[in-house]
C-alpha positions as CSV (number, residue, x, y, z in Angstrom):
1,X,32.0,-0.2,4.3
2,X,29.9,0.4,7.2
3,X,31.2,4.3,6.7
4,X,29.6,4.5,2.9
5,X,26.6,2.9,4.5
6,X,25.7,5.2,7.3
7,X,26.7,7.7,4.6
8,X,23.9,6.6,2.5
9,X,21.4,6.3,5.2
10,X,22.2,10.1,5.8
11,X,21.8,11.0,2.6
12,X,18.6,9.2,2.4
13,X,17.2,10.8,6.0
14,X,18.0,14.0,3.9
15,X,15.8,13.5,1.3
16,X,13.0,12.6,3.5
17,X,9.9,15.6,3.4
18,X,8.6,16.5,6.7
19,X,5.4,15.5,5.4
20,X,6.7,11.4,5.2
21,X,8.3,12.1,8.6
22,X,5.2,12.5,10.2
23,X,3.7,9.8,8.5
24,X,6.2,7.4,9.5
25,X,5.7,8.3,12.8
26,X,2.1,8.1,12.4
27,X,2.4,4.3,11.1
28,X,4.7,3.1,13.8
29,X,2.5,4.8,17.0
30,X,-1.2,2.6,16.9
31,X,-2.3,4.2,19.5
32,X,-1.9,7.9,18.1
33,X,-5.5,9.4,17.4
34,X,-4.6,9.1,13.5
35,X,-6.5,7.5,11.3
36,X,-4.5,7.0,8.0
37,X,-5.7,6.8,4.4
38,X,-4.5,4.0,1.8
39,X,-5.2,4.9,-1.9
40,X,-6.0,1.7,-3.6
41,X,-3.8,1.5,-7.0
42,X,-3.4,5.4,-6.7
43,X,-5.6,8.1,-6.5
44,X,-6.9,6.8,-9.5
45,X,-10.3,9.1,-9.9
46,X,-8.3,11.2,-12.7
47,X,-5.5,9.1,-13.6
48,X,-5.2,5.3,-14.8
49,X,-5.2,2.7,-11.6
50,X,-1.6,1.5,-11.3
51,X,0.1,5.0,-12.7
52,X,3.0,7.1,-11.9
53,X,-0.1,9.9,-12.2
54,X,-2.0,8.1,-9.8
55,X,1.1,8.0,-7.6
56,X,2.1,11.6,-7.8
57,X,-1.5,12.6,-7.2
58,X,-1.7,10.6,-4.3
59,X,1.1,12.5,-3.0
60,X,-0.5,15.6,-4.0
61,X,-2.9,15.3,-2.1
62,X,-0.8,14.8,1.0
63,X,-2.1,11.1,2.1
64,X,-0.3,8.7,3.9
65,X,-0.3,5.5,1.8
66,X,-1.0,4.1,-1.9
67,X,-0.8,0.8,-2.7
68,X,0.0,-1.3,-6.1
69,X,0.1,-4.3,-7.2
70,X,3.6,-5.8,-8.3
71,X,3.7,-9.0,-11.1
72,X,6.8,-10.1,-13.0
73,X,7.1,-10.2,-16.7
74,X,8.0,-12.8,-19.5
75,X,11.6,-11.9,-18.9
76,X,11.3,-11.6,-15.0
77,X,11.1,-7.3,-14.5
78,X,9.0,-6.2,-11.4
79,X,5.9,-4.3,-13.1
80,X,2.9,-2.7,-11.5
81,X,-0.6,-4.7,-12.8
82,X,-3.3,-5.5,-10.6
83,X,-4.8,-7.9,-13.4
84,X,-3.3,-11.3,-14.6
85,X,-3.7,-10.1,-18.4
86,X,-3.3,-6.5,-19.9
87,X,-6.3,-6.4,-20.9
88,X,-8.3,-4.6,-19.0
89,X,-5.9,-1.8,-17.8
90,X,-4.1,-1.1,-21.4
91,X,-4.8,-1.3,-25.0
92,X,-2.7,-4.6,-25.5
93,X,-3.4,-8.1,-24.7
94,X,-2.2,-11.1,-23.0
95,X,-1.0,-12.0,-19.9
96,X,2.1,-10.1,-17.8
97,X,3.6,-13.0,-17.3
98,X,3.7,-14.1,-21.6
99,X,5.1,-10.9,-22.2
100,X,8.4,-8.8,-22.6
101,X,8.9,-5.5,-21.2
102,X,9.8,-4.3,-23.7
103,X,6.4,-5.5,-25.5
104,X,4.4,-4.3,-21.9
105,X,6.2,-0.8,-22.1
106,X,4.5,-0.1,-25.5
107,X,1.0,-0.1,-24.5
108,X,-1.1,2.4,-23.2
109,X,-3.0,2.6,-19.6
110,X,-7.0,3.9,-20.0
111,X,-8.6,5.6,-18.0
112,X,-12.3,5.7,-18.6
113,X,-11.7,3.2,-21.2
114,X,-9.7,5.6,-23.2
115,X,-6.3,5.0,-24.0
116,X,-4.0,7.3,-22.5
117,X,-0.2,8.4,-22.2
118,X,0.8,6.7,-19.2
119,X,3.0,4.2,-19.5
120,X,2.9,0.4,-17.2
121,X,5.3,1.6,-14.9
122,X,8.1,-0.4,-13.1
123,X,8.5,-1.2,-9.5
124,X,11.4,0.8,-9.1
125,X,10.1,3.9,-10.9
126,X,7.2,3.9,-8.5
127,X,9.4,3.4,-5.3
128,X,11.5,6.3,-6.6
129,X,8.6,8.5,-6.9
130,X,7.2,7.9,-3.4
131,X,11.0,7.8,-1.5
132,X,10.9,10.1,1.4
133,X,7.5,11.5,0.5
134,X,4.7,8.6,0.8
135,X,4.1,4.9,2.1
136,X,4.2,2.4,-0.1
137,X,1.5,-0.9,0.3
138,X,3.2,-3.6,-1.4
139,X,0.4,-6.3,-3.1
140,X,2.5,-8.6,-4.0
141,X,0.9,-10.9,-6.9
142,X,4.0,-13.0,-7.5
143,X,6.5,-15.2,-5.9
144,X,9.4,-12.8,-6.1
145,X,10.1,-11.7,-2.6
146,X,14.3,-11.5,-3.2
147,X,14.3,-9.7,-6.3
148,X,11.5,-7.1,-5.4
149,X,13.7,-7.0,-1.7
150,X,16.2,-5.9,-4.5
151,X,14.9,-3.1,-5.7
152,X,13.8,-1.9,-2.2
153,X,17.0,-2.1,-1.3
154,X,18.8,-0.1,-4.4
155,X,16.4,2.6,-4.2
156,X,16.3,3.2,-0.6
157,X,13.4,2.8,0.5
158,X,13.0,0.4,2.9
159,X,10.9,2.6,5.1
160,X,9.0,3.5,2.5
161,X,7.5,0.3,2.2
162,X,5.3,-2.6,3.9
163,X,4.3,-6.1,2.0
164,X,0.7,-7.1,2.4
165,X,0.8,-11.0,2.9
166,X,-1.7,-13.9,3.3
167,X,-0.1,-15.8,6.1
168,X,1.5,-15.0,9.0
169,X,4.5,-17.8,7.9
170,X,5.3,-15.7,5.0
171,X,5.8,-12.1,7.1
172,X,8.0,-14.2,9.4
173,X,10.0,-15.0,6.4
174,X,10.4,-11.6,5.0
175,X,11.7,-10.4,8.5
176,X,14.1,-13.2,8.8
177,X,15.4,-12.6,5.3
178,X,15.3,-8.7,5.6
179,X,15.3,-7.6,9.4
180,X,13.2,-4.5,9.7
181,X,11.1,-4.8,6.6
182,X,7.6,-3.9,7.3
183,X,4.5,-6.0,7.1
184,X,0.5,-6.0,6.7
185,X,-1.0,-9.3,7.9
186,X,-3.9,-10.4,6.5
187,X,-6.4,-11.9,8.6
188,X,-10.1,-13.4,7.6
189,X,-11.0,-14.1,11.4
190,X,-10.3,-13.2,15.2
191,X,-8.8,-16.4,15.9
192,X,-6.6,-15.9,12.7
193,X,-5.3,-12.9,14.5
194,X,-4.7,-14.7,17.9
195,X,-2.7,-17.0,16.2
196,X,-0.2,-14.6,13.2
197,X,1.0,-13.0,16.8
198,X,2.4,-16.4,17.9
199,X,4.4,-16.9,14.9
200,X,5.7,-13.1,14.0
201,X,5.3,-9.8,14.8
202,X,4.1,-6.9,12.2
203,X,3.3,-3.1,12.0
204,X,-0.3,-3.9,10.4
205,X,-3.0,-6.6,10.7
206,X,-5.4,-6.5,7.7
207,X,-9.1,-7.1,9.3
208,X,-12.8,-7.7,7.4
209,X,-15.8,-6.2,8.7
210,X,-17.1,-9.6,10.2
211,X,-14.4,-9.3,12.4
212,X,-14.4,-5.8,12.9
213,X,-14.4,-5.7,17.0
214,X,-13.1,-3.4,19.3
215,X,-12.1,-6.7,21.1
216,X,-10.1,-7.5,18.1
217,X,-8.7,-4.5,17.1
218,X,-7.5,-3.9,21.0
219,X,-5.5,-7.2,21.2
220,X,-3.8,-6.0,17.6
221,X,-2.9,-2.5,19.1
222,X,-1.5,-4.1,22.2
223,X,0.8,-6.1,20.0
224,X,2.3,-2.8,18.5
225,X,0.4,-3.0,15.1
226,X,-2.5,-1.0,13.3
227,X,-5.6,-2.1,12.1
228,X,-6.0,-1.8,8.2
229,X,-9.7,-2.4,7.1
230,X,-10.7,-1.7,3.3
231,X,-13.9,0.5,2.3
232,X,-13.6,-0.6,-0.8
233,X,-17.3,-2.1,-1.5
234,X,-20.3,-1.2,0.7
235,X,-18.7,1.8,2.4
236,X,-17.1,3.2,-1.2
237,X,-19.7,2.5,-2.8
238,X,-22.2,5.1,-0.5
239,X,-19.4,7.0,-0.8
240,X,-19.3,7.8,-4.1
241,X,-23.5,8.6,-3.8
242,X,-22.1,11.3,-1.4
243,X,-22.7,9.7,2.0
244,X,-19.4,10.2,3.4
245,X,-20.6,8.9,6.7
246,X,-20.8,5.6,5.1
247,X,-17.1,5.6,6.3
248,X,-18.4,5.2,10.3
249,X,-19.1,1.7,9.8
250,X,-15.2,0.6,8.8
251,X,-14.3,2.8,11.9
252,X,-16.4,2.4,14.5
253,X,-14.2,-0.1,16.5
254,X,-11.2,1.3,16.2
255,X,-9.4,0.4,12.7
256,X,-7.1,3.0,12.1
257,X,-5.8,2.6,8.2
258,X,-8.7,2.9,5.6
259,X,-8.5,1.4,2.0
260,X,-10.6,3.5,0.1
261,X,-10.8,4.4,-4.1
262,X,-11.7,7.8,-3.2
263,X,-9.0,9.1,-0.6
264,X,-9.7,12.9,-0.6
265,X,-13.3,12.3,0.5
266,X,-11.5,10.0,2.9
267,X,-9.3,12.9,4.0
268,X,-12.9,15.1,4.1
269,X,-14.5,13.4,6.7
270,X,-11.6,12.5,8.4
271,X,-10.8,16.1,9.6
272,X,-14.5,16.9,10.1
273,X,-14.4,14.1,12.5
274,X,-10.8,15.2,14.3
275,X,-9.0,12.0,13.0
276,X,-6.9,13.4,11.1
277,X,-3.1,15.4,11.3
């Protein structure tokens, strides 16, 4: 047994770009000069939020990290919706949870508003498509932890992934039940990170501009993490006006993983500013 498994950790290392390589080595050094971009659902400016488009453009585009959003159907499969209902997102209606997957699998994502060809797509079809090539933000929007630890697991991608999670309790838990499973903390204040580092440890520590210091980002690098800020309202929003140095004021203490909905401008002024590979 522990023969076939080393086998298939091999086989897996094998698959692995050099591109994911040395992004993985990126994530796990804080104190490397890298600043690494998050697309939020995808890089969703041409594709639907939440797509296997958005996904494989994201990866196109050679960034570090997208994230999605993971709910659980009527008849419990791991789908990726940010949104309670369909509504919004797809030409159908109703909630995740009151429908099939079959039922979910026959609607259309929009983009624009416009229905489109994409397809809600599952959490192991988007795991597959970032394996060995992209990190994986897990926003976890339901109580499934084992069965979505599942799919990681039969897809190998384990360091492919990290869970965001609201309480340092909970990232304890996911590293007692799955040892080596990567986390992002999130935190709303500086004590709130003083105290997740007495309970666990974790690769990331979500932060909020009111407690964007470089005294709090310093104590999170010396406990081995990175610092994972979103630009996803005032900063995004300059953003998309142009303003591209709107992104200083995430950075300017030292956060060094941005959130952003528009991750090639990201990628811009990163490399004009020598934060980037």
């Amino acid at each position: 047994m522990a023969a076939v498994t080393a086998a298939a950790a091999l086989a897996a290392q094998a698959q692995e770009t050099a591109r994911f390589k040395e992004i993985n080595k990126a994530f796990l050094d804080p104190k490397s000069r890298i600043v690494m971009i998050c697309a939020h659902r995808g890089a969703h400016n041409e594709f639907p939020e939440n797509s296997l488009a958005s996904f494989r453009k994201a990866i196109g585009l050679g960034i570090d990290i997208f994230e999605l959003d993971i709910r659980a159907t009527k008849d419990d499969s791991l789908v990726i919706m940010h949104d309670r209902t369909v509504d919004r997102t797809t030409d159908g209606h109703g909630e995740v949870a009151s429908l099939t997957f079959e039922e979910i699998r026959k609607l259309h994502l929009k983009f624009d508003g416009k229905p489109t060809d994409e397809k809600v797509p599952t959490l192991e079809e988007a795991l597959t498509l970032a394996k060995g090539k992209i990190l994986v933000d897990l926003d976890i929007k339901v109580a499934k932890f084992p069965e979505i630890l599942a799919v990681v697991n039969r897809t190998q991608t384990k360091n492919t992934v990290f869970a965001l999670v609201y309480r340092p309790i909970y990232g304890k838990m996911i590293k007692e039940q799955s040892p080596g499973f990567r986390t992002l903390i999130r935190t709303t204040s500086e004590s709130a990170v003083d105290t997740l580092f007495t309970v666990t440890g974790t690769e990331a520590v979500h932060i909020d501009n009111h407690h964007n210091t470089v005294a709090v980002t310093t104590k999170i690098k010396g406990h081995g993490a990175r610092v994972f800020i979103n630009a996803l309202d005032d900063a995004d929003k300059k953003v998309a006006t142009g303003d591209l140095d709107a992104y200083d004021e995430d950075l300017k203490n030292g956060a060094n993983i941005v959130q952003t909905n528009y991750p090639a401008l990201l990628m811009q002024y990163l490399k004009k500013k020598g934060l980037y590979y």
